[in-house]
PQR file of N, CA, C, O and H, with PARSE charges and radii, in Angstrom:
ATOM      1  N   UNK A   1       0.844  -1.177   0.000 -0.4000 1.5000
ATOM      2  CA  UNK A   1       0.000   0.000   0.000 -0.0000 2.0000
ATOM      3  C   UNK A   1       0.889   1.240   0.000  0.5500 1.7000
ATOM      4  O   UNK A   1       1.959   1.230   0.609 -0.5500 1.4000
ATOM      5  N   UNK A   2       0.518   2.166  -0.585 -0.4000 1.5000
ATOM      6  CA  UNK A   2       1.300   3.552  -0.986 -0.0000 2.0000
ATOM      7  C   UNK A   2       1.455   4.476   0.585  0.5500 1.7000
ATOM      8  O   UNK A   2       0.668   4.731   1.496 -0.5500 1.4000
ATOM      9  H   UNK A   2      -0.351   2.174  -1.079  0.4000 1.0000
ATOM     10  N   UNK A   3       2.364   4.672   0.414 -0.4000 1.5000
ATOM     11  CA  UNK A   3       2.605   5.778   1.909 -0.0000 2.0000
ATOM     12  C   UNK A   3       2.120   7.088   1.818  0.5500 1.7000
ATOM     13  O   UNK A   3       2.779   8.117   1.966 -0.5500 1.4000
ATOM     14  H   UNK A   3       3.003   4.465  -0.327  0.4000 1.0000
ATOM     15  N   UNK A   4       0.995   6.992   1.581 -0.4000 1.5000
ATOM     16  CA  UNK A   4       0.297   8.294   0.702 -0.0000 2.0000
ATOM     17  C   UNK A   4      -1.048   8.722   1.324  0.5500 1.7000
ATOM     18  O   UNK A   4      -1.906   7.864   1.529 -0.5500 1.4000
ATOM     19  H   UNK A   4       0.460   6.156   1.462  0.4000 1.0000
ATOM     20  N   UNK A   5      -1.318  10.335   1.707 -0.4000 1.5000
ATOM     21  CA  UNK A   5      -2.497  11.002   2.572 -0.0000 2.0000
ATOM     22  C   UNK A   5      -3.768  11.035   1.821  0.5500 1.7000
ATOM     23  O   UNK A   5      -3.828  11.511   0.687 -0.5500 1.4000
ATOM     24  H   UNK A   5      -0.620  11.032   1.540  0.4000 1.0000
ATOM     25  N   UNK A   6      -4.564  10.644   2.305 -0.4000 1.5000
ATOM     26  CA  UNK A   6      -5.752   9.725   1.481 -0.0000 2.0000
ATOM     27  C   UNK A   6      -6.649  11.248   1.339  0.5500 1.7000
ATOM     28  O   UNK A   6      -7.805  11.241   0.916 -0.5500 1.4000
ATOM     29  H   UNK A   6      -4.515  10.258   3.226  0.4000 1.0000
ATOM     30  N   UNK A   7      -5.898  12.610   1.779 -0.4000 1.5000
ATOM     31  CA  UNK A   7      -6.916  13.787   1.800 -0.0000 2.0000
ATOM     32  C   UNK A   7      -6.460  14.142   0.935  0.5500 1.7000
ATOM     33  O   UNK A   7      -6.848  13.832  -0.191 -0.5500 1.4000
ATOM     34  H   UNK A   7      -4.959  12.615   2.122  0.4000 1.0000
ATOM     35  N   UNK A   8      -5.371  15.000   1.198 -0.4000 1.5000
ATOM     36  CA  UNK A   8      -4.159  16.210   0.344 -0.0000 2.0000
ATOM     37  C   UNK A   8      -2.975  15.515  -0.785  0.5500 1.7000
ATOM     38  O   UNK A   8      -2.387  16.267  -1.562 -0.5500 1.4000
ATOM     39  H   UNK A   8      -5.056  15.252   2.113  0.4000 1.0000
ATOM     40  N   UNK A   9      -2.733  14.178  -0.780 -0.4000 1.5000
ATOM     41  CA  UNK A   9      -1.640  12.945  -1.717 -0.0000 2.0000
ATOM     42  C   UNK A   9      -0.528  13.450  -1.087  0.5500 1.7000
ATOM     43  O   UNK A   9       0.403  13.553  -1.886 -0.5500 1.4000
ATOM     44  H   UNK A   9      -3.211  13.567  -0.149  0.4000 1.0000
ATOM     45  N   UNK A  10      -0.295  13.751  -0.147 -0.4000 1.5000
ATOM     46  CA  UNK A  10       1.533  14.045   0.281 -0.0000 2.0000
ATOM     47  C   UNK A  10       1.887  12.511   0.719  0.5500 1.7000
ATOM     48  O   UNK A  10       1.355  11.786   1.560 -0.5500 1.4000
ATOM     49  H   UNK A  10      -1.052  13.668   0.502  0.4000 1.0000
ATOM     50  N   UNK A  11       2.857  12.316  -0.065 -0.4000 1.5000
ATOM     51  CA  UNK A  11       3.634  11.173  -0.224 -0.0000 2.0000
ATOM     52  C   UNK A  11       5.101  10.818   0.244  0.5500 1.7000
ATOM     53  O   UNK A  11       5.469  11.526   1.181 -0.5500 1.4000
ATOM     54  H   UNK A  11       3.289  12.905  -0.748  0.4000 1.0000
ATOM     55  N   UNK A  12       5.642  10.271  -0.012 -0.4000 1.5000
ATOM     56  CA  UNK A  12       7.583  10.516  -0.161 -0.0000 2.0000
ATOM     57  C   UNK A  12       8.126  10.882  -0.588  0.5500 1.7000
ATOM     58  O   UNK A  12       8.142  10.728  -1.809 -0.5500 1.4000
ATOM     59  H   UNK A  12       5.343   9.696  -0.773  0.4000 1.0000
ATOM     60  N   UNK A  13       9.320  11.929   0.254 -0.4000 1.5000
ATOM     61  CA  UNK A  13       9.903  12.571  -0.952 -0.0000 2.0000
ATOM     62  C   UNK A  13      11.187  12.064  -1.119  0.5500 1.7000
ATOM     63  O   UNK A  13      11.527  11.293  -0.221 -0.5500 1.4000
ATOM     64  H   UNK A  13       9.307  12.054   1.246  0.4000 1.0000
ATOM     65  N   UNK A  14      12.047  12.275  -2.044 -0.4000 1.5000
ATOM     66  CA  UNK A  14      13.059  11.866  -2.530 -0.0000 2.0000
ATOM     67  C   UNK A  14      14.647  12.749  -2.469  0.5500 1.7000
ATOM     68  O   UNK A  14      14.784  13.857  -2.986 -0.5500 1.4000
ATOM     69  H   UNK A  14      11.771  12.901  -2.773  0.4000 1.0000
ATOM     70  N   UNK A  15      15.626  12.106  -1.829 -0.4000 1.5000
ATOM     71  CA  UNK A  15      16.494  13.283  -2.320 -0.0000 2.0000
ATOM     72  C   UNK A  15      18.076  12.641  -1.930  0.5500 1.7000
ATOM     73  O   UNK A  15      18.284  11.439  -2.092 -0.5500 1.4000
ATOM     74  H   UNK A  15      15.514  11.205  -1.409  0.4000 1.0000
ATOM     75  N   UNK A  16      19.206  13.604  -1.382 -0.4000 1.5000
ATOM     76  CA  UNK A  16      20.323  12.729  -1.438 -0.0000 2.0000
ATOM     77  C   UNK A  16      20.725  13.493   0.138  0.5500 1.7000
ATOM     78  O   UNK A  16      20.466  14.648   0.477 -0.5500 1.4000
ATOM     79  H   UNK A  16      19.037  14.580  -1.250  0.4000 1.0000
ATOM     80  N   UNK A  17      21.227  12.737   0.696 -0.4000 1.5000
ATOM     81  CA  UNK A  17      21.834  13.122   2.333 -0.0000 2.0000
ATOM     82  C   UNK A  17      23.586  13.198   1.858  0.5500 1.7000
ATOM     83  O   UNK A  17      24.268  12.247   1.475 -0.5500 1.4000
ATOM     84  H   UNK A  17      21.437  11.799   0.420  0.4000 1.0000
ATOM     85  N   UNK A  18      23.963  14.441   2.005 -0.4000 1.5000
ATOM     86  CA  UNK A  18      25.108  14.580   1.787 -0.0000 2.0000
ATOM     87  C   UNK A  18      26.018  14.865   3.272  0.5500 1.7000
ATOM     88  O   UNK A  18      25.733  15.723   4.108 -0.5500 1.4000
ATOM     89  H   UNK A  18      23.410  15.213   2.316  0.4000 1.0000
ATOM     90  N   UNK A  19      26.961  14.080   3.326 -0.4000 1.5000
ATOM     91  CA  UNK A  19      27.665  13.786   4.740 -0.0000 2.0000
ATOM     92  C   UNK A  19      28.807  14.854   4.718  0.5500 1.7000
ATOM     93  O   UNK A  19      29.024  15.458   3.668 -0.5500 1.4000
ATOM     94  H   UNK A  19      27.192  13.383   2.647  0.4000 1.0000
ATOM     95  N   UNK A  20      29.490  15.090   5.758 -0.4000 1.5000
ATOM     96  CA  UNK A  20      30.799  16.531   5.289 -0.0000 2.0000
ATOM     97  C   UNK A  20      31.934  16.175   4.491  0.5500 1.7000
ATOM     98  O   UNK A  20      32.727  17.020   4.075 -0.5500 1.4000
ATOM     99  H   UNK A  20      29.314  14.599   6.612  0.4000 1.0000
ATOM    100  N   UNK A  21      32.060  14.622   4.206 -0.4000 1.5000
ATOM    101  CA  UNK A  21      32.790  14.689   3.172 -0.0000 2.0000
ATOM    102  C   UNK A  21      31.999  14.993   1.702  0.5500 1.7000
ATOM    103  O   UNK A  21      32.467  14.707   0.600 -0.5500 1.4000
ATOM    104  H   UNK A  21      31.415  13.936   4.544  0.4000 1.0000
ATOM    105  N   UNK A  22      31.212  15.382   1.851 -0.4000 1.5000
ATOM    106  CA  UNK A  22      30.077  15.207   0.537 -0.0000 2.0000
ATOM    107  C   UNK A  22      30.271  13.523  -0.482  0.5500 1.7000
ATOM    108  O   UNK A  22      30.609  13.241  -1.632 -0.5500 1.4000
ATOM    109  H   UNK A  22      30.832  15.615   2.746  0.4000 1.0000
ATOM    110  N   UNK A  23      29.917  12.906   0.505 -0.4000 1.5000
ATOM    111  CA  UNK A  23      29.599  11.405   0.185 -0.0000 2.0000
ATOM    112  C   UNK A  23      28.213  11.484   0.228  0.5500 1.7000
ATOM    113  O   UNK A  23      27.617  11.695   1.284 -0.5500 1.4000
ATOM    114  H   UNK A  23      29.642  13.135   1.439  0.4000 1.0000
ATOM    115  N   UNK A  24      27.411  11.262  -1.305 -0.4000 1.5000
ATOM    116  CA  UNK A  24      25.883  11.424  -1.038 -0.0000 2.0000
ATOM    117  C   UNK A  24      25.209   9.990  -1.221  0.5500 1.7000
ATOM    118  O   UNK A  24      25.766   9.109  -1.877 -0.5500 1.4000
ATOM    119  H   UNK A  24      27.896  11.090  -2.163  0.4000 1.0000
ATOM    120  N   UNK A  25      24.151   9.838  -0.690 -0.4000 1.5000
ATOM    121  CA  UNK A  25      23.225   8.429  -0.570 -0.0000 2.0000
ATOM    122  C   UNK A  25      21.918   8.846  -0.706  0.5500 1.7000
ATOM    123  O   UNK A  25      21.448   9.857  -0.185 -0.5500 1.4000
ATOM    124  H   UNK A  25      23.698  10.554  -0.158  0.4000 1.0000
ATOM    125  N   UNK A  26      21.257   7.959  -1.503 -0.4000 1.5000
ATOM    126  CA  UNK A  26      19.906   8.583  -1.569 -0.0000 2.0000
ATOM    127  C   UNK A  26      18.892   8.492  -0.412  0.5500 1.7000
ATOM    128  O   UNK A  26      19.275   7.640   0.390 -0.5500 1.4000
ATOM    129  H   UNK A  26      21.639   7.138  -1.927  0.4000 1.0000
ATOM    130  N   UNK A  27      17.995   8.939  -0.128 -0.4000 1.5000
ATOM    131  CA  UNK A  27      16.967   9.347   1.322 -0.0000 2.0000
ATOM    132  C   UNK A  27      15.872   9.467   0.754  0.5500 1.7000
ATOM    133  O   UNK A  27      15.718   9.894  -0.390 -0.5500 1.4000
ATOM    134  H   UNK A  27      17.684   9.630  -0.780  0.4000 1.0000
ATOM    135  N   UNK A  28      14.541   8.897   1.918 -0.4000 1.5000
ATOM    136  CA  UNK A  28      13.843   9.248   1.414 -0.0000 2.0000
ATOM    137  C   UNK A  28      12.890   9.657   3.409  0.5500 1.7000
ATOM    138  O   UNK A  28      12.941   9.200   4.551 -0.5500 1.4000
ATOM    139  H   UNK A  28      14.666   8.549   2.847  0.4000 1.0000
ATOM    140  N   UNK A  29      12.207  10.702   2.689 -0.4000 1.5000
ATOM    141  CA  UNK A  29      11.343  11.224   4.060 -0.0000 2.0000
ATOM    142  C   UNK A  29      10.286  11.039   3.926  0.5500 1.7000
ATOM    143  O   UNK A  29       9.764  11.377   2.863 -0.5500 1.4000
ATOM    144  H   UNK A  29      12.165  11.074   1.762  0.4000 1.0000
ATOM    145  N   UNK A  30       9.433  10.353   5.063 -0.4000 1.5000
ATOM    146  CA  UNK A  30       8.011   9.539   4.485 -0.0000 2.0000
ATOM    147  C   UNK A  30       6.860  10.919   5.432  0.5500 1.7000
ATOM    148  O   UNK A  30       7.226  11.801   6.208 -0.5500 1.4000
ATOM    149  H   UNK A  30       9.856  10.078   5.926  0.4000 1.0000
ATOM    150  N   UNK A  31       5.920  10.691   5.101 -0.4000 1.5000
ATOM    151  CA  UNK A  31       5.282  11.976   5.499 -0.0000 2.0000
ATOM    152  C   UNK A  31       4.787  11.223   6.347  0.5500 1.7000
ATOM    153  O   UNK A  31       4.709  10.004   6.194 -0.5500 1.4000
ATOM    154  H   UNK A  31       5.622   9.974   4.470  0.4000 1.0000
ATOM    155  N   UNK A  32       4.183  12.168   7.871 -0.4000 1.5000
ATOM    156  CA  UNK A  32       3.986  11.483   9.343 -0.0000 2.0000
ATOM    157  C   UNK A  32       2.158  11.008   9.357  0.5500 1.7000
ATOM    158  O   UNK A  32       1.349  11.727   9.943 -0.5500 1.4000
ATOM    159  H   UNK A  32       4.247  13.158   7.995  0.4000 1.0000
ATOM    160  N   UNK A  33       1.701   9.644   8.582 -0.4000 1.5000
ATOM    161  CA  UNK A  33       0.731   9.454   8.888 -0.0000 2.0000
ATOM    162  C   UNK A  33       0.033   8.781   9.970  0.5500 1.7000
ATOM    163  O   UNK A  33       0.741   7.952  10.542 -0.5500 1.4000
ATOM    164  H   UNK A  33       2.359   9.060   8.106  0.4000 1.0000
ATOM    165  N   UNK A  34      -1.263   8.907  10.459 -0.4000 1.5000
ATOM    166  CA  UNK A  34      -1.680   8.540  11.598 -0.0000 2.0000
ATOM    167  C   UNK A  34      -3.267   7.584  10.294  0.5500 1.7000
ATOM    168  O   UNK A  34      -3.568   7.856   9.132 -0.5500 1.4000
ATOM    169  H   UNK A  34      -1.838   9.580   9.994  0.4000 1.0000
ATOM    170  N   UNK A  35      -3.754   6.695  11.093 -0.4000 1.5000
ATOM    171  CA  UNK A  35      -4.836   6.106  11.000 -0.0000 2.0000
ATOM    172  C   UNK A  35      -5.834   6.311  11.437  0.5500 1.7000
ATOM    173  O   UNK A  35      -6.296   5.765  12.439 -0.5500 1.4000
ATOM    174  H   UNK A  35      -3.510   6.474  12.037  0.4000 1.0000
ATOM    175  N   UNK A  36      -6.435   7.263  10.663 -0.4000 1.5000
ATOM    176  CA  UNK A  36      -7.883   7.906  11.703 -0.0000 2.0000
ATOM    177  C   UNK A  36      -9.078   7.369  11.244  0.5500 1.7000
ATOM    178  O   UNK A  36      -9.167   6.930  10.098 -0.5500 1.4000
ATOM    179  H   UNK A  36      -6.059   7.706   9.849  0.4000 1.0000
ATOM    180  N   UNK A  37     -10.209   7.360  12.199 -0.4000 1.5000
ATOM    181  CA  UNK A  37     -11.678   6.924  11.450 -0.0000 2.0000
ATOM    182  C   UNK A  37     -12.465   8.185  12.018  0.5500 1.7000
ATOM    183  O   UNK A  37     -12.395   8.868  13.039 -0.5500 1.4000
ATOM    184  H   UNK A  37     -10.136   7.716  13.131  0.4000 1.0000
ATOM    185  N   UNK A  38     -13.501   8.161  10.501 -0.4000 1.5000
ATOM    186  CA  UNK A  38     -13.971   9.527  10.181 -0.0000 2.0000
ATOM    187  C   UNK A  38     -15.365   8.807   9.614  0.5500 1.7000
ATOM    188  O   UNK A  38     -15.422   7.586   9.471 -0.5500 1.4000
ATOM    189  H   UNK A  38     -13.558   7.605   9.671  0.4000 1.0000
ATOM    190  N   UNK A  39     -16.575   9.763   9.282 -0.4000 1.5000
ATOM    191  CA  UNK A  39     -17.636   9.905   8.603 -0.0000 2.0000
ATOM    192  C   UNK A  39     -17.742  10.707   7.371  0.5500 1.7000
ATOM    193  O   UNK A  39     -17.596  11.924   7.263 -0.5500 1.4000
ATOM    194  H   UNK A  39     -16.529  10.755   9.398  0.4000 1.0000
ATOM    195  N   UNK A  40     -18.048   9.745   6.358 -0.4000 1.5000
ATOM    196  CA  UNK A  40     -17.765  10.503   5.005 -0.0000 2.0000
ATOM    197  C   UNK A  40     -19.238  10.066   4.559  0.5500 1.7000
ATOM    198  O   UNK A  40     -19.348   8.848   4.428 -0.5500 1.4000
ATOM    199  H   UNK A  40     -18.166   8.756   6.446  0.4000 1.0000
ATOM    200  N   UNK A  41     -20.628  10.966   4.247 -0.4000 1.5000
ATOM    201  CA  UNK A  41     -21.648  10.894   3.646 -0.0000 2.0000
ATOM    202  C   UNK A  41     -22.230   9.117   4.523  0.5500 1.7000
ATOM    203  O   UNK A  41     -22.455   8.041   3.971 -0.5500 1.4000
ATOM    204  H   UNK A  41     -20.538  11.956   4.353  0.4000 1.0000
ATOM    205  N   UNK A  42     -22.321   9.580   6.375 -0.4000 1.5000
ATOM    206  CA  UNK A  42     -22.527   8.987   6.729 -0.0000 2.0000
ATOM    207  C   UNK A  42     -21.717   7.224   7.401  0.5500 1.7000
ATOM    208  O   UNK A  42     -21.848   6.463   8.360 -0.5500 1.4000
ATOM    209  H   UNK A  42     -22.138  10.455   6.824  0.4000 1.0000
ATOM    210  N   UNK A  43     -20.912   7.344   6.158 -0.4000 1.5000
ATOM    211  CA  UNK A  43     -20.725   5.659   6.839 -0.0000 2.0000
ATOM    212  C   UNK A  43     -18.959   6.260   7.245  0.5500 1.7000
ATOM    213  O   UNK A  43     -18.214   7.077   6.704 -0.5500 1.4000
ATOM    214  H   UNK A  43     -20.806   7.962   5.379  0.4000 1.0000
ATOM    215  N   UNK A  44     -18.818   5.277   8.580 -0.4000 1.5000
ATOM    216  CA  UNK A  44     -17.628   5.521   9.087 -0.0000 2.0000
ATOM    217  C   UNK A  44     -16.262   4.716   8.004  0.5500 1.7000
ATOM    218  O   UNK A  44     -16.397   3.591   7.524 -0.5500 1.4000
ATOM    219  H   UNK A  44     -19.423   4.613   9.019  0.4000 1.0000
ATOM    220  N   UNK A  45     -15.342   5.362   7.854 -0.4000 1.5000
ATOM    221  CA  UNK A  45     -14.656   4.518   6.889 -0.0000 2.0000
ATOM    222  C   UNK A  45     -13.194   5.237   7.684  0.5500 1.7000
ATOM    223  O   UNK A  45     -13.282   6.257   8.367 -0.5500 1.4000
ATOM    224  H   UNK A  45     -15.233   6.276   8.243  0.4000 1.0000
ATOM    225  N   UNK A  46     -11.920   4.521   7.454 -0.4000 1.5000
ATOM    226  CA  UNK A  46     -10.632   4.598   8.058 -0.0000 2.0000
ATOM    227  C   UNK A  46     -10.076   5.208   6.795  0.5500 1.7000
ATOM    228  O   UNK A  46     -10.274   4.891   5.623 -0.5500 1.4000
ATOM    229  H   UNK A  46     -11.849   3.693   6.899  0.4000 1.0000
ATOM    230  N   UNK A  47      -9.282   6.226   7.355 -0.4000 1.5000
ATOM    231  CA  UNK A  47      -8.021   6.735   6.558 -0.0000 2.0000
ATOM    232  C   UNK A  47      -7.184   7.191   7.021  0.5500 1.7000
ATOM    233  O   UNK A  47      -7.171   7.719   8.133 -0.5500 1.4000
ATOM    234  H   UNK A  47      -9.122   6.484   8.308  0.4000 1.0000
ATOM    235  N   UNK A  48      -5.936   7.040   5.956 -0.4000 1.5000
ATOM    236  CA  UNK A  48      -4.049   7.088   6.184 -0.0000 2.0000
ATOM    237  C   UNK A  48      -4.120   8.622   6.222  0.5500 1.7000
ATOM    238  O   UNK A  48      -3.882   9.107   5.115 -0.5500 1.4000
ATOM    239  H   UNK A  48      -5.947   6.611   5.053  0.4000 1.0000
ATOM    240  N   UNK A  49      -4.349   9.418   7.072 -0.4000 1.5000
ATOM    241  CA  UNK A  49      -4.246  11.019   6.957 -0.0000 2.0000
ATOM    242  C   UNK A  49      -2.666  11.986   7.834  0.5500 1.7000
ATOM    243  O   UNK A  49      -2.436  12.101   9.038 -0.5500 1.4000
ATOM    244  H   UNK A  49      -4.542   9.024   7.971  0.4000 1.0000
ATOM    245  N   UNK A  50      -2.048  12.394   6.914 -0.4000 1.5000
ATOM    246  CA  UNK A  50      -1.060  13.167   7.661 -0.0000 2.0000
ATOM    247  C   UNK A  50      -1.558  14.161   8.513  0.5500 1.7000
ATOM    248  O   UNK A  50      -2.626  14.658   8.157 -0.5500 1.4000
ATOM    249  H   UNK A  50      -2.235  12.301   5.936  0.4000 1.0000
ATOM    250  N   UNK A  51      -1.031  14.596   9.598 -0.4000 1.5000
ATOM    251  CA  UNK A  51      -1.134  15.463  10.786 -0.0000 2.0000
ATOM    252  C   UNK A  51      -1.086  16.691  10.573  0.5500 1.7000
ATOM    253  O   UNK A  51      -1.374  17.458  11.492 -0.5500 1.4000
ATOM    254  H   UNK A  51      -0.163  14.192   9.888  0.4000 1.0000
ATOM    255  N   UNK A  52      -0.653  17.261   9.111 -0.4000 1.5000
ATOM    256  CA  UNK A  52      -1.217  18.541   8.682 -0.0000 2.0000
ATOM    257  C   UNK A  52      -2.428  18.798   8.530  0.5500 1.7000
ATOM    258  O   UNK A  52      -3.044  19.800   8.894 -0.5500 1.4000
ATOM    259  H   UNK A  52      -0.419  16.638   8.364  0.4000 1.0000
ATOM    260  N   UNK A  53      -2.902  17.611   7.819 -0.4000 1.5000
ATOM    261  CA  UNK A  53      -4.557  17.668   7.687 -0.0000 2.0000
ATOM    262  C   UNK A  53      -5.419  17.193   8.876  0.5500 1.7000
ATOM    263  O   UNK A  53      -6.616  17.439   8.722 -0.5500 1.4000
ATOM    264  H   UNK A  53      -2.401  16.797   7.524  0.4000 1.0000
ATOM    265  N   UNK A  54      -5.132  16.649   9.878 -0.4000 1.5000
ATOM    266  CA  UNK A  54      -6.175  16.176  11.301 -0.0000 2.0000
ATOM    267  C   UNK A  54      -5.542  17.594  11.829  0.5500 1.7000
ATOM    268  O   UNK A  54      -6.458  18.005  12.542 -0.5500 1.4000
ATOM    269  H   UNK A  54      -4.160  16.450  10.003  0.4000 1.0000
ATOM    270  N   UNK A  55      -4.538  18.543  11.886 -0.4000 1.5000
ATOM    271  CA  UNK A  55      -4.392  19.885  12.751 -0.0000 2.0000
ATOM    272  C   UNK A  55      -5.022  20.716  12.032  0.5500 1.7000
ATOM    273  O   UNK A  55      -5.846  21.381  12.660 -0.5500 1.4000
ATOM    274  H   UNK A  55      -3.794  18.209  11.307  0.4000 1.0000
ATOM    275  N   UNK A  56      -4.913  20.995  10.587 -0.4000 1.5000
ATOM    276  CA  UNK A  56      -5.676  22.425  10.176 -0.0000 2.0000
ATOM    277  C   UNK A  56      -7.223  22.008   9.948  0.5500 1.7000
ATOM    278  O   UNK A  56      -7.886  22.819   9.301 -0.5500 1.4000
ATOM    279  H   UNK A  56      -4.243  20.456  10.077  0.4000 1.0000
ATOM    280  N   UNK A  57      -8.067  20.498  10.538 -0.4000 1.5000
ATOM    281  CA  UNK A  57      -9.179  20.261  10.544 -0.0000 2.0000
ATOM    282  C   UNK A  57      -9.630  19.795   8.771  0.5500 1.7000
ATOM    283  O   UNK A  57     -10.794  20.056   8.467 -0.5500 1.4000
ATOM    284  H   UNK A  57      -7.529  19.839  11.064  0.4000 1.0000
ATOM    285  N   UNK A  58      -9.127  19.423   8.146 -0.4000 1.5000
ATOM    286  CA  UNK A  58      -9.579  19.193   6.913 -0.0000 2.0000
ATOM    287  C   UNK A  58     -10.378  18.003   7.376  0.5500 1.7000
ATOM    288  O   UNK A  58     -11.567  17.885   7.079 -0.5500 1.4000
ATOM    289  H   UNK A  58      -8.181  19.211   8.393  0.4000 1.0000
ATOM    290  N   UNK A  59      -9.685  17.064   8.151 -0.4000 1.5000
ATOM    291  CA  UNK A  59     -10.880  15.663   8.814 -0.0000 2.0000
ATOM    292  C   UNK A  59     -11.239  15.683  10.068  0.5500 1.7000
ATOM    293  O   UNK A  59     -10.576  15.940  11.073 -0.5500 1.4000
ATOM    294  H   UNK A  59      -8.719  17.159   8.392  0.4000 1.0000
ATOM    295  N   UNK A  60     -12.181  15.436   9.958 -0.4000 1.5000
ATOM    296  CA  UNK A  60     -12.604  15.003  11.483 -0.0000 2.0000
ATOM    297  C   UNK A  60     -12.784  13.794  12.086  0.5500 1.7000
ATOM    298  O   UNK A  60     -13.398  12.866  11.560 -0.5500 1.4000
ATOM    299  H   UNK A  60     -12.720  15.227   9.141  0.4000 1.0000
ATOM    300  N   UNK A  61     -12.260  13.759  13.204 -0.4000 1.5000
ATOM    301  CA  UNK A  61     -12.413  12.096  13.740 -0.0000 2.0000
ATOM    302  C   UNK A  61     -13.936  12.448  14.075  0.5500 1.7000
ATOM    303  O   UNK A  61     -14.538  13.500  14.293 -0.5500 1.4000
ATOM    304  H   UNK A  61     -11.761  14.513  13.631  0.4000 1.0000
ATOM    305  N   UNK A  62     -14.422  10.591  13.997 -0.4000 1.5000
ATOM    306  CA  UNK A  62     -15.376  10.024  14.312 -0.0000 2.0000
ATOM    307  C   UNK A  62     -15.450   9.761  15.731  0.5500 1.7000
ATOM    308  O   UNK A  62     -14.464   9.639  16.459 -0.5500 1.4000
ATOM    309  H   UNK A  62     -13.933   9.737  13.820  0.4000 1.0000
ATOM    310  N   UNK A  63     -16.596   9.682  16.077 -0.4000 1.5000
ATOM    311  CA  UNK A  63     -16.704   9.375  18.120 -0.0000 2.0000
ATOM    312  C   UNK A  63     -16.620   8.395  18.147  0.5500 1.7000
ATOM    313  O   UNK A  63     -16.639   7.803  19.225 -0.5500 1.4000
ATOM    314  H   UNK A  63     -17.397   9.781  15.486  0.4000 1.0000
TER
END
């Protein structure tokens, strides 16, 4: 399954970690998801949502 925010698509990003000798390796930074359950047109359903979107309220947890 994709490491991916089932609201906004922020995903993984990609890039290179360069050490002080500038020896680079590739990296990757996974975005911080949580597993929340929510009400969408009634029926409760679970989603992979990053913590940008459960703080600026785009979802709302379910009771």
């Amino acid at each position: 399954m994709a490491n991916k925010c089932d609201v906004c698509g922020k995903g993984n990003a990609t890039g290179m970690q360069v050490s002080h000798s500038h020896i680079r390796t590739k990296k990757t930074w996974a975005p911080n998801l949580q597993t929340v359950k929510t009400t969408i047109k009634g029926t409760p359903k679970t989603l992979k949502v990053c913590t940008r979107c459960l703080r600026s309220g785009k979802v709302q947890r379910a009771n």
